[in-house]
N, C-alpha and C positions, 0 to 999 in steps of 0.2 A: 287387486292392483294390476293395473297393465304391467306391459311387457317390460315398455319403455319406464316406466315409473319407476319397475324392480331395480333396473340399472341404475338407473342417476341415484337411488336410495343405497345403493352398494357401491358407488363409486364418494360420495358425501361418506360414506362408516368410513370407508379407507380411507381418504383423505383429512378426515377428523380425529382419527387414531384411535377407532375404535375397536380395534385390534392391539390397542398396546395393553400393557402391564396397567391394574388400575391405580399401582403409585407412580408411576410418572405423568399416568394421565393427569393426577390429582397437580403435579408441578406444572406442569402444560398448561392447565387452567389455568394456575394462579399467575402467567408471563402477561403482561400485557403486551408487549409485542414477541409473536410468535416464532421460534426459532424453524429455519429454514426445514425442510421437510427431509434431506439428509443428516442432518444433525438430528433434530428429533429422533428420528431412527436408531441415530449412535447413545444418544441418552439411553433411551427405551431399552435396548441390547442391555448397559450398562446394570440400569436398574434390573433388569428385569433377572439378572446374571446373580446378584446382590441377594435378591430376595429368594430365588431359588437355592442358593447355596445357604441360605439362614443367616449369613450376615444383616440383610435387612432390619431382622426385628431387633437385631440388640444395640441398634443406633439411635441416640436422641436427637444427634446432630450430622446433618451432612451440607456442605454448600458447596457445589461446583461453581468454580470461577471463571469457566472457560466461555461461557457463553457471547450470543452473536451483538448482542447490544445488555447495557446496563439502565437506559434512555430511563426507563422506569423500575428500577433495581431489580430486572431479570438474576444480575449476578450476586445476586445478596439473598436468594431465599434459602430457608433451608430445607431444602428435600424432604425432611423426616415429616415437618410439620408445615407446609408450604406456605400456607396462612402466614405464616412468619419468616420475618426477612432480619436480617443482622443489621449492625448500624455504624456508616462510616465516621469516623473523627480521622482532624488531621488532613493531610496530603497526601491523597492516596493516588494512582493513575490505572485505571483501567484500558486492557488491551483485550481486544477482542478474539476469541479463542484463546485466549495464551492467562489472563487471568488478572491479578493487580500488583501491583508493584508498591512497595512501602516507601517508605522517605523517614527525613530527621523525627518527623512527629504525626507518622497517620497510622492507623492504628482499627483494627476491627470487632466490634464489640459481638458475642455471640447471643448472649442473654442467657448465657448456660451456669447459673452457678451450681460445683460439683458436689457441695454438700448437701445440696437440695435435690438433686438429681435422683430419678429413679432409677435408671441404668449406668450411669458413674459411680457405682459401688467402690468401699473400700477394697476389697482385695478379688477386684473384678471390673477393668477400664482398660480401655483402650484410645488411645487420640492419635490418629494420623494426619498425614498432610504430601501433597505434591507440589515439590519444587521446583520449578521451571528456571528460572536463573537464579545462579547466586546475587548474594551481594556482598558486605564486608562483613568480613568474620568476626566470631564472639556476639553473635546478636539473638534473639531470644527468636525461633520463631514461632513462637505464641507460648500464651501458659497466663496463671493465675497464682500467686503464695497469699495464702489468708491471713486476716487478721488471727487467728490459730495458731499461723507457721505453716502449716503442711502446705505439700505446693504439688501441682502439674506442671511443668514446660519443658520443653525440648529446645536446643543449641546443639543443632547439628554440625555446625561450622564454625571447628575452632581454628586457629592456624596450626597446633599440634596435632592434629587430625583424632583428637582425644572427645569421649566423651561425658566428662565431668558433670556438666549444669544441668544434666537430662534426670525429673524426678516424677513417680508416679504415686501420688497419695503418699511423699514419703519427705524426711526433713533434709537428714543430711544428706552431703555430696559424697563421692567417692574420685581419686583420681587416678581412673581406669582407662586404657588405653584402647581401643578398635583400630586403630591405625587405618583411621578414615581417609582417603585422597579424591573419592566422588561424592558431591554435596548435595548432585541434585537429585531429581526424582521420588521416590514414593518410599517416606521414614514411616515408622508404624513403632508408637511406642505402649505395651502391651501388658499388664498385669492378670494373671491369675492366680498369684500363689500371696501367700501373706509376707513372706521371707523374702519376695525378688520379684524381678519383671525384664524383659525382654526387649532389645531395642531391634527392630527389623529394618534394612535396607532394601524394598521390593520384596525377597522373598527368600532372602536370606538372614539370619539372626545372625549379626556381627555382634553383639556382648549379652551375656545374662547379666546386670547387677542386684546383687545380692544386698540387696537393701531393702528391710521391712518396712509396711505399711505403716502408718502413723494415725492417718486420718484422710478426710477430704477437705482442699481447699473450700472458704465459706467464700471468695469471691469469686468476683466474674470470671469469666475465662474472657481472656482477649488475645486474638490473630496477631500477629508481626511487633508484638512486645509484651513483657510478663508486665501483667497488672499487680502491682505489692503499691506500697504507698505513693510512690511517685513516678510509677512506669517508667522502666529498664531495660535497656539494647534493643530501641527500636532496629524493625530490620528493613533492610530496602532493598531484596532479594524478591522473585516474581513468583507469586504461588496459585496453582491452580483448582486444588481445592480442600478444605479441612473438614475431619471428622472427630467426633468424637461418639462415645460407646461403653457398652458393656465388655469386658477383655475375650478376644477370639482365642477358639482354636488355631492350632497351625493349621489343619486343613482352613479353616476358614479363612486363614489369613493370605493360604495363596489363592481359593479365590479373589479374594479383594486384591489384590497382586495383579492378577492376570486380568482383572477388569480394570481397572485402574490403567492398567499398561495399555489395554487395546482402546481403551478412548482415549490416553494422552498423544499414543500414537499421532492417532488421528488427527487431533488438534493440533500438533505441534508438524501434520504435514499439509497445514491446512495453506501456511505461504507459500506458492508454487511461483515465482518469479523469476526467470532467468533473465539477466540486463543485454547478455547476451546475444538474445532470440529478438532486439528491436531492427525493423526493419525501415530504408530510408532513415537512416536515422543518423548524427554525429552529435557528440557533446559537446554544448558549445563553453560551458561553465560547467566544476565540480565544485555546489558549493558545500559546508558544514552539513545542510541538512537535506540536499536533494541534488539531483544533475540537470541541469538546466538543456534541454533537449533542443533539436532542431525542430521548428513548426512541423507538425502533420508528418510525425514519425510512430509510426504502426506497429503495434505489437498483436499478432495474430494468433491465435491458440484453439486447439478442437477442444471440443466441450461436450456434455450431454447434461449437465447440471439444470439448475434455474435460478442460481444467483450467486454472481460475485460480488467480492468486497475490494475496492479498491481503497487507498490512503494517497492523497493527492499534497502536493503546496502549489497554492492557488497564488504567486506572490501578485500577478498580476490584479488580484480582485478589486483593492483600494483603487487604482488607477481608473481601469475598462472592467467592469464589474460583469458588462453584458459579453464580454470575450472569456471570462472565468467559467470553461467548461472543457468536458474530455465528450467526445465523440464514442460510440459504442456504433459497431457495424453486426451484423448477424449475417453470414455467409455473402456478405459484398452489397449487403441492401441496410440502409442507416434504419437504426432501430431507435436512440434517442441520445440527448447532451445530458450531459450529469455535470450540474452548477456545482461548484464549490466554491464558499466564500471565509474557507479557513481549512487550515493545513487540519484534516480531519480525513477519518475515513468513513467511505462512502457503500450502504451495500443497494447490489443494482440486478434486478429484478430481470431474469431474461425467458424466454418460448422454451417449453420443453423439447426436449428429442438434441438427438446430436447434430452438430452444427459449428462452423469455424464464426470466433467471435475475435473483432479487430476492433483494440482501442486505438481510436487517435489521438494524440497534441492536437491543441489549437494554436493560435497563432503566437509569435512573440514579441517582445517590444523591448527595445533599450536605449529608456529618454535620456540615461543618465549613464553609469559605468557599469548599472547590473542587468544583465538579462531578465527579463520578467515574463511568465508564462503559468502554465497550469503544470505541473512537472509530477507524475507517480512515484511513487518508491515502495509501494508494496501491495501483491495482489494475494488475496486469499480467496481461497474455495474449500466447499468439504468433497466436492467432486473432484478429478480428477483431471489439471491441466496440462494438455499436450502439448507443449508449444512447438512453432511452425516457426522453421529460419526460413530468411528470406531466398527466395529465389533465385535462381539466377537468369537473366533477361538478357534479349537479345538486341533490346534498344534499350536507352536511360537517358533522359535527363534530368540537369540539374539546375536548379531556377537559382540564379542571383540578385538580391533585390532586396528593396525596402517593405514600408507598409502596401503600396501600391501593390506588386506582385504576393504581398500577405493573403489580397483580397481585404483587408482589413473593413472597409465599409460595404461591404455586401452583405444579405441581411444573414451568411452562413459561412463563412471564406470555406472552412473545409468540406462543403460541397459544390461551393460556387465561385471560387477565386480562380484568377487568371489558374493558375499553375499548377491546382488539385482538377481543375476542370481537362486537362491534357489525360489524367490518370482515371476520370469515372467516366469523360463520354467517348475518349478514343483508347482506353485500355494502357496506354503508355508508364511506366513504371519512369516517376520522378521525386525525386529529393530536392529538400527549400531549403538551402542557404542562404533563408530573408527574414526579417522582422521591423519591428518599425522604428523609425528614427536610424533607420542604417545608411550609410554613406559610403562612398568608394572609398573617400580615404581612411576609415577607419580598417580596410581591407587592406589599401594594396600603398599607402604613403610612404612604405618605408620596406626592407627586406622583410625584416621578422615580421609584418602583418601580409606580409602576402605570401609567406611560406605558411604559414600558421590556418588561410583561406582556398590553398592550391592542397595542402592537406585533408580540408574535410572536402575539399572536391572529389578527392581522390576517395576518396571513404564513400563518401553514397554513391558514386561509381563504381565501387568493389565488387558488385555482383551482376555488373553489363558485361556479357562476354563478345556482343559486337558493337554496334555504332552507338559511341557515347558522343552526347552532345551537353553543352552547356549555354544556356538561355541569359543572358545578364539585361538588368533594369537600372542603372545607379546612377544618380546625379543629381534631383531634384533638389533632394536634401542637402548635399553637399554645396549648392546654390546657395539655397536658401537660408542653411541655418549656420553654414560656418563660412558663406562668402567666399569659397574659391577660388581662385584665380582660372580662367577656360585654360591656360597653358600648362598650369601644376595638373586639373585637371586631364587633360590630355596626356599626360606624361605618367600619370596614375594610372591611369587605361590602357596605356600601349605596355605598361611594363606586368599587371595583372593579366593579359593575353599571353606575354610572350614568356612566363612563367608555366602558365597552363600547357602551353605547346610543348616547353620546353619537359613538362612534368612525364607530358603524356602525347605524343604525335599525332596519337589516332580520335583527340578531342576535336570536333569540331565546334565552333564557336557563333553564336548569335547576340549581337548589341543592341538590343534596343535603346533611340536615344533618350533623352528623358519627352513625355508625352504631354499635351497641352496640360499648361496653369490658368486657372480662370480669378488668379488674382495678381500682385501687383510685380511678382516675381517672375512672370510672362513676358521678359523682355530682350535685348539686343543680348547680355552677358547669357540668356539660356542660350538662344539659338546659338552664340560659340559654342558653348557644350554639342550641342548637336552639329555641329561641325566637325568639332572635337573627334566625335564618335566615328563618324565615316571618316573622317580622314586615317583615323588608327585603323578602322577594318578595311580599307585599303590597300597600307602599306602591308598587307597581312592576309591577304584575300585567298589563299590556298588553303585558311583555313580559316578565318574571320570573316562574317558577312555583318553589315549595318542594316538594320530596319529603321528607319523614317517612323519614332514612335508619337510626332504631335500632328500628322494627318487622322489619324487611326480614330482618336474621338471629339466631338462634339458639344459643346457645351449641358445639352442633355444627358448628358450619358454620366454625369457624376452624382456623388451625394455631398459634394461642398467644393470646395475650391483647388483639390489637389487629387481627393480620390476618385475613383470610378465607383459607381453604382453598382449594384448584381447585373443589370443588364450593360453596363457600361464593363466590366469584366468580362461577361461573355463577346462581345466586339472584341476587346482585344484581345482574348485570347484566340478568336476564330481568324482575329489578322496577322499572328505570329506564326498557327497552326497552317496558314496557306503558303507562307514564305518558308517555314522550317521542314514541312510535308508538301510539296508542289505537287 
């Protein structure tokens, strides 16, 4: 074998995990989509921690539920026996890393019944589980009572912080007190003796109860509610993974503790998101289930990983299907769009080695009362993300404007729109206070809409510590869709100016008026607007300048009757950038 051969053959072992444990390898196979190759890792550790410590072999059942997709019931197998996956009923929701979450009637079936069992012995069993959020208390979280009587279940969450309902191969209850106040985390409920069994918090033994064995339950065992004739206190509490067993030692049992702990760790630091660390960025909308962002607001972060997960609301999808995407940059060079067409999360594949990765928004639109956009609310990684506040810059501006200054019909707005094209071909750090279907007067018609507009002004200027300038586009719309008056309008404009000056002295200010229409709203009432417009940067010229926006393009230079084209935004942008930078 050459030289070269030997490599690529040692670089394929390692990358295939030919180095793991051969029981995780064994789980590994049986994924059909493969978990990222940091995580793998963390399993691998896991298992490999388990079997060394002798835990391993006295398991019939293990399912971790923490895994990266379910797509093809990754999160359903059971470790012990991989070949086999457990079975949902019911409502269940799975969250990636973190596990599933139960409801009024979902419910997870193991295929384990305990009296069949070869290692669910009578006075030797074990069943644990990792709790990742509560839910409402008095609910079962899992267990089986036979047609027998004898029963397994745990109810760790009572509101007395008691633990009664908890039995191991045994009938009656006891009402025995732990004086529980933490619910979640890693329960371990333990039999080795005939007379009693142990209930473990992590890796402390909060109660012995003293209740002898009976028998084994002869039914199923089922997850997040006791299976007895009519299944009872469904739970809807988040849990990350169950086991069941032959009864541990305590040494073995703080193994299983301390593994347990160091992959829940991890998974539960796997959301690295500060809302914080966006840069360019104001919220324009807080709604129920996301913040509706400014277009082309940048969240930057060092990385050395090769995949995140993002979780998006795409509301915009239904509308502009082909604008429902988030931008990924790789140290300031576009690496690709990630479509979402449903408020779902996303995992996205990036170049090994370390390296700053910058999501962007695209654009937004608001035909109606609600902002609509592509909006995040949750980033996860198992690597580790640094994130990067914004800078502080010595020039900024800030773009005012509709769909036109969006870029909206370009074949890419956030690398090719008027106003992202100021920030990647001459370096210039700018924030968009634009979307589509926007209007002056929904800005500046009245007080409170134009302190509420001089506000996020002032916000994506937060980190210019010298000449900030602000670029405005607005009126076509207001023409066009709500019939204006040029006088209301002028008087919109002169009072959205002298708010801005008034906010801030050292803004300088650029109007462009509104730019050719090539349909039938191209007439005497536009050009007042554009009258409108110089006459207000006039009265105001120490700090207002007017650009002449309907010389600027040509009939050519659009993709229909109002927008600019990719090429017909590079024109105007390179006619603003001459008049704003002389």
């Amino acid at each position: 074998m050459r030289a070269d051969e030997w490599i690529s053959w040692n670089h394929i072992k390692a990358r295939s995990g030919v180095n793991w444990c051969q029981e995780f390898r064994d789980v590994y196979n049986n994924m059909t989509n493969k978990p990222p190759k940091e995580l793998a890792q963390l399993y691998n550790t896991f298992v490999k921690t388990l079997v060394d410590g002798g835990v391993w072999t006295k398991l019939e059942y293990l399912n971790i539920k923490t895994a990266h997709t379910n797509q093809n019931g990754e999160a359903q197998i059971n470790w012990i026996t991989p070949t086999i996956k457990n079975t949902i009923n019911g409502t269940m929701t799975f969250n990636a890393f973190s596990g599933f979450t139960g409801s009024t009637n979902g419910y997870i079936a193991t295929g384990i019944i305990p009296s069949t069992s070869t290692k669910l012995l009578q006075n030797s069993t074990c069943y644990f589980f990792y709790k990742n959020k509560i839910g409402a208390a008095g609910k079962s979280d899992g267990g089986t009572i036979g047609v027998n009587g004898h029963m397994l279940n745990a109810s760790t969450h009572l509101t007395e912080g008691i633990l009664t309902y908890n039995r191991v191969n045994n009938i009656s209850t006891s009402a025995d007190s732990a004086g529980v106040t933490t619910f979640t985390g890693l329960w371990i409920l333990n039999r080795t003796d005939s007379s009693k069994f142990d209930i473990w918090h992590g890796k402390t033994k909060v109660i012995t109860k003293n209740k002898a064995s009976t028998g084994r339950p002869d039914r199923e065992f089922y997850e997040f509610v006791l299976n007895d004739a009519t299944l009872t206190g469904f739970s809807n509490a988040e849990y990350s993974l169950h086991g069941l067993g032959s009864g541990l030692t305590d040494a073995e049992i703080t193994i299983l503790s301390d593994a347990v702990d160091i992959l829940m760790t991890a998974m539960n630091n796997t959301i690295q998101y500060d809302e914080t660390k966006w840069g360019d960025s104001v919220v324009l909308a807080d709604y129920t289930t996301h913040k509706a962002r400014s277009a082309f607001s940048e969240y930057s972060f060092n990385f050395s990983g090769t995949r995140i997960y993002i979780t998006a609301n795409p509301t915009i999808y239904s509308i502009f299907p082909a604008l429902s995407y988030l931008t990924i940059f790789v140290n300031g060079e576009l690496n690709q769009r990630v479509t979402f067409s449903s408020f779902t999360e996303k995992e996205i594949t990036l170049p090994a080695g370390s390296k700053i990765i910058t999501i962007v928004t695209a654009v937004n639109s608001k035909p109606s009362s609600t902002f609509l956009g592509v909006y995040p609310t949750i980033l996860k990684a198992i690597s580790t993300i640094t994130p990067i506040a914004p800078a502080s810059v010595s020039d900024k501006i800030v773009f005012i404007g509709d769909s036109i200054f969006s870029g909206a019909n370009a074949t890419y707005p956030e690398t090719q729109g008027c106003s992202r094209l100021f920030k990647l071909e001459n370096g210039i750090d700018v924030g968009c206070l634009v979307w589509g279907w926007a209007t002056l007067s929904e800005m500046a018609s009245d007080s409170g809409k134009i302190a509420i507009t001089v506000t996020h002004i002032q916000n994506l200027l937060s980190n210019a510590t010298g000449t900030k300038k602000v670029i405005c586009n607005l009126g076509t719309n207001d023409h066009a869709l709500l019939g204006l008056s040029a006088a209301n309008y002028g008087t919109y404009y002169g009072n959205l100016l002298d708010a801005i000056h008034s906010a801030d002295e050292n803004i300088k200010i650029w109007c462009v008026s509104p730019i050719l229409r090539l349909d039938g709203y191209e007439n005497s009432t536009l050009d007042d607007y554009r009258t409108a417009v110089g006459n207000v940067c006039a009265a105001r010229s120490s700090y207002a300048t007017h650009i002449p926006g309907k010389p600027i393009l040509s009939s050519g230079d659009y993709a229909d009757t109002v927008h600019p084209s990719t090429t017909g935004q590079k024109k105007l942008k390179d006619a603003i950038y001459a008049v704003v930078y002389p």
